[in-house]
C-alpha positions as a printed Julia matrix, in Angstrom:
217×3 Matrix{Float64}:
 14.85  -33.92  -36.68
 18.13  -32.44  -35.56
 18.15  -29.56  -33.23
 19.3   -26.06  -34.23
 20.45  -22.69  -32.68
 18.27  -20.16  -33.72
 18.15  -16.05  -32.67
 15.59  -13.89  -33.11
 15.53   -9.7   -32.49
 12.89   -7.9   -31.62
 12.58   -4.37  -30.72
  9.72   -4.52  -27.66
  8.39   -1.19  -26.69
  7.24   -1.47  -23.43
  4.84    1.13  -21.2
  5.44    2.38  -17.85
  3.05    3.79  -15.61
  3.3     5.27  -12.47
  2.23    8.29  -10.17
  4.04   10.86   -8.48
  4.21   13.52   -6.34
  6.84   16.42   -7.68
  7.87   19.26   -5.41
  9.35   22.68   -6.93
 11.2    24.52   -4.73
  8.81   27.92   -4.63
 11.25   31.29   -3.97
 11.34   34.21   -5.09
 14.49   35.34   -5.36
 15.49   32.25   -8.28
 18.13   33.29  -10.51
 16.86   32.13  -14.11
 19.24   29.78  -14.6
 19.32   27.94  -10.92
 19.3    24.15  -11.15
 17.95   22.38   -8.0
 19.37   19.31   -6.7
 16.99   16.59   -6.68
 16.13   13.69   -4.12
 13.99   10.96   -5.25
 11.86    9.27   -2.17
 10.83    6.01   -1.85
  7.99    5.83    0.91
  7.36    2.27    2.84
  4.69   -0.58    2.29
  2.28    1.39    4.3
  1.55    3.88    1.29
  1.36    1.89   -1.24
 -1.68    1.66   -3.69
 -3.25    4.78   -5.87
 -4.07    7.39   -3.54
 -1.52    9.46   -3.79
 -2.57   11.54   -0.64
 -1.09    8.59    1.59
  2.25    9.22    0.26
  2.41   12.89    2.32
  2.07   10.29    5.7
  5.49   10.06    6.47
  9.31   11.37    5.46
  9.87   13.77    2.59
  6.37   14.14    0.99
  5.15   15.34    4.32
  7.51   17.76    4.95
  7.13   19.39    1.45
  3.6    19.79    2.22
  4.43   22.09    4.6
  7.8    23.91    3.65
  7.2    25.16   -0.38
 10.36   26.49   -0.57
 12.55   23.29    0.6
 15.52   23.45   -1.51
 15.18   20.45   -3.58
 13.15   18.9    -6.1
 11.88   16.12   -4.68
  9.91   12.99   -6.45
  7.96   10.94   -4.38
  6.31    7.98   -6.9
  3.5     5.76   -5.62
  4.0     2.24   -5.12
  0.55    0.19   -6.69
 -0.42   -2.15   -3.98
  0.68   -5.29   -3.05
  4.03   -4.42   -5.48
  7.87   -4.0    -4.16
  9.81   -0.91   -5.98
 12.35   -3.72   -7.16
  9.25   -4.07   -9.89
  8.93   -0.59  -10.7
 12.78    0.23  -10.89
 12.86    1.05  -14.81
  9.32    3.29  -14.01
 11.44    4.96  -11.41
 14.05    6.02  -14.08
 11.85    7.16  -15.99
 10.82    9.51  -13.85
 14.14   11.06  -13.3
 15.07   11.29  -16.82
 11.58   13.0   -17.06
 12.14   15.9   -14.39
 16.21   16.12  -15.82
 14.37   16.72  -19.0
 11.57   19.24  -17.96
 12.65   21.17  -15.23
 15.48   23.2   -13.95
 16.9    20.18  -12.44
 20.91   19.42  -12.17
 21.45   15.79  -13.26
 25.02   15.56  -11.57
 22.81   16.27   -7.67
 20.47   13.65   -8.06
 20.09   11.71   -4.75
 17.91    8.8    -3.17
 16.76    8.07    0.2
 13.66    5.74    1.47
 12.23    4.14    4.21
 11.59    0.84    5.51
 10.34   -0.88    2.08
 11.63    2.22    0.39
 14.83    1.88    2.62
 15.3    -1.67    0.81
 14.32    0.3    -2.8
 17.31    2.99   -1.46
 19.84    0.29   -1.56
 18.68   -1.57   -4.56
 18.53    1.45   -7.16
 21.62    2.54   -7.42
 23.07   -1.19   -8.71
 20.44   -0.83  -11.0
 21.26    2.31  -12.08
 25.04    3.35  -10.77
 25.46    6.45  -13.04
 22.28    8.39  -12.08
 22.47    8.7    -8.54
 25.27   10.67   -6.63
 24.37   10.01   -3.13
 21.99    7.43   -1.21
 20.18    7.27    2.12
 18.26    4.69    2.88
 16.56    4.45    6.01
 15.7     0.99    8.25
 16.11   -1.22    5.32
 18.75   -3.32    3.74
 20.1    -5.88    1.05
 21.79   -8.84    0.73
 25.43   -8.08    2.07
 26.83  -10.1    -1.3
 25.63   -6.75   -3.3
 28.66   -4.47   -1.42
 30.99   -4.32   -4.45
 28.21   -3.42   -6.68
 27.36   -0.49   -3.97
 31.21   -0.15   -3.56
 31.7     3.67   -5.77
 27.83    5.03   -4.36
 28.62    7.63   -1.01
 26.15    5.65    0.88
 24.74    6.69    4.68
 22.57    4.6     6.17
 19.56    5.19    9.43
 18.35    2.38   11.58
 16.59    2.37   15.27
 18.48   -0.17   17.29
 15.39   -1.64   18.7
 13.52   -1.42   14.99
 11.23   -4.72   15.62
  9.73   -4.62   11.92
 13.33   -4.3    10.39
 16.13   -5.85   12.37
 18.88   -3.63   12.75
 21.2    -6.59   11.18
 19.75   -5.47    7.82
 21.6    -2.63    7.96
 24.66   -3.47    9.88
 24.67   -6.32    7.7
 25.89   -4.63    4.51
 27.22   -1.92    5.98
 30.07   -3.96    7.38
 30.89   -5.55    4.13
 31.18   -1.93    2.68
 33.52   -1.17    5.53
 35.73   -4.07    4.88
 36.11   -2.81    1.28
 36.68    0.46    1.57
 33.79    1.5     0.56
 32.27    5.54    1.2
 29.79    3.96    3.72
 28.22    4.91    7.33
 25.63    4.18    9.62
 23.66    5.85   12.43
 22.07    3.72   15.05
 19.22    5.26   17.13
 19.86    3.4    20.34
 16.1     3.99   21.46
 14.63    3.92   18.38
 12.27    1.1    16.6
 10.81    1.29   13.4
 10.62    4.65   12.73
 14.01    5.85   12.1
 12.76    8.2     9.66
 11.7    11.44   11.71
 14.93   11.9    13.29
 16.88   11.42   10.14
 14.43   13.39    7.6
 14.64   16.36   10.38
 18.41   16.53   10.09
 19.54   18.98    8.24
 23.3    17.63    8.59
 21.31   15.14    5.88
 20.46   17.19    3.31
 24.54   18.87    3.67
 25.62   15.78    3.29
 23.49   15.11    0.33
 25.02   17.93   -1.43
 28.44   17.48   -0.57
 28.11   15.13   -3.31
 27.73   15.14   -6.96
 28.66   12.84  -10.13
């Protein structure tokens, strides 16, 4: 019997699940109609599984916990274990269309930053998704420097510890020279004494979060 081109349709509804950690900035003095700029976190392989306590260990999360009226919203999912946020990139979105949608959220100040496996998720994301984020920062991670034109309109600055011995500082450079070469709104700080964790010095920079919201879509 001959062979035959066939096409089917089919609307597949598919379900998403994954847990979070939301901060609200709390203040007093709120005008009514304030919208918060938003920063969603991607935490490292360290946290990963469904105790969402372990995502307060490190970065963002953890300094939420103890400042309540930190001027962003910040979402901090929860990576199930033994998973890369590559495979939860559509839960991710819907998360962020969720807090646009529900709280007093402004959807052209929506920024990303992560570290170390979150650092990698902090450079994928915004290819994924190059209209919802208006700012990245990702943090001792990296990606494939072929990706730079897709990354090429994204305000992009970039953390590594020169001596990082779990991350090599070429992931970073890596890409960040192929933004360079086109142009690209790209740059990168290199802790010349730092390893691994690059993410206490940058998450305690406030020249971060200014240049966070120096930006918007």
């Amino acid at each position: 019997m001959t062979q035959t081109g066939h096409r089917i349709v089919k609307e597949i509804t598919k379900t998403l699940t994954l847990d979070y950690l939301l901060h609200i900035p709390d203040t007093e003095d709120q005008p009514a109609d304030q919208k918060w700029p938003v920063i969603l976190f991607l935490h490292g392989s360290g946290e990963r599984g469904s105790d969402l306590n372990k995502v307060k260990a490190n970065g963002l999360p953890n300094i939420v916990d103890q400042d309540k009226s930190f001027p962003f919203i910040v979402i901090s999912p929860q990576c199930p274990e033994d998973e890369f946020w590559a495979m939860e990139k559509e839960a991710l979105h819907a998360i962020v269309e969720h807090v646009l949608e529900n709280y007093p959220a402004d959807p052209k100040r929506v920024y990303l930053t992560g570290l170390s496996m979150g650092g990698y998720g902090a450079w994928h994301l915004p290819i994924d998704y190059p209209h919802v984020f208006a700012a990245t920062a990702p943090v001792c991670g990296g990606i494939d420097p072929s990706r730079a034109e897709a990354l090429r309109d994204v305000p992009i600055w970039a953390f590594h510890g020169a001596k990082d011995d779990v991350v090599p500082l070429s992931e970073s450079q890596g890409i960040v020279d192929a933004l360079e070469a086109i142009e690209a709104n790209v740059k990168l700080t290199v802790y010349p004494e730092g390893n691994h964790n690059a993410w206490d010095e940058t998450y305690s920079n406030p020249d971060l979060y200014k240049w966070f919201l120096s930006h918007s879509l």
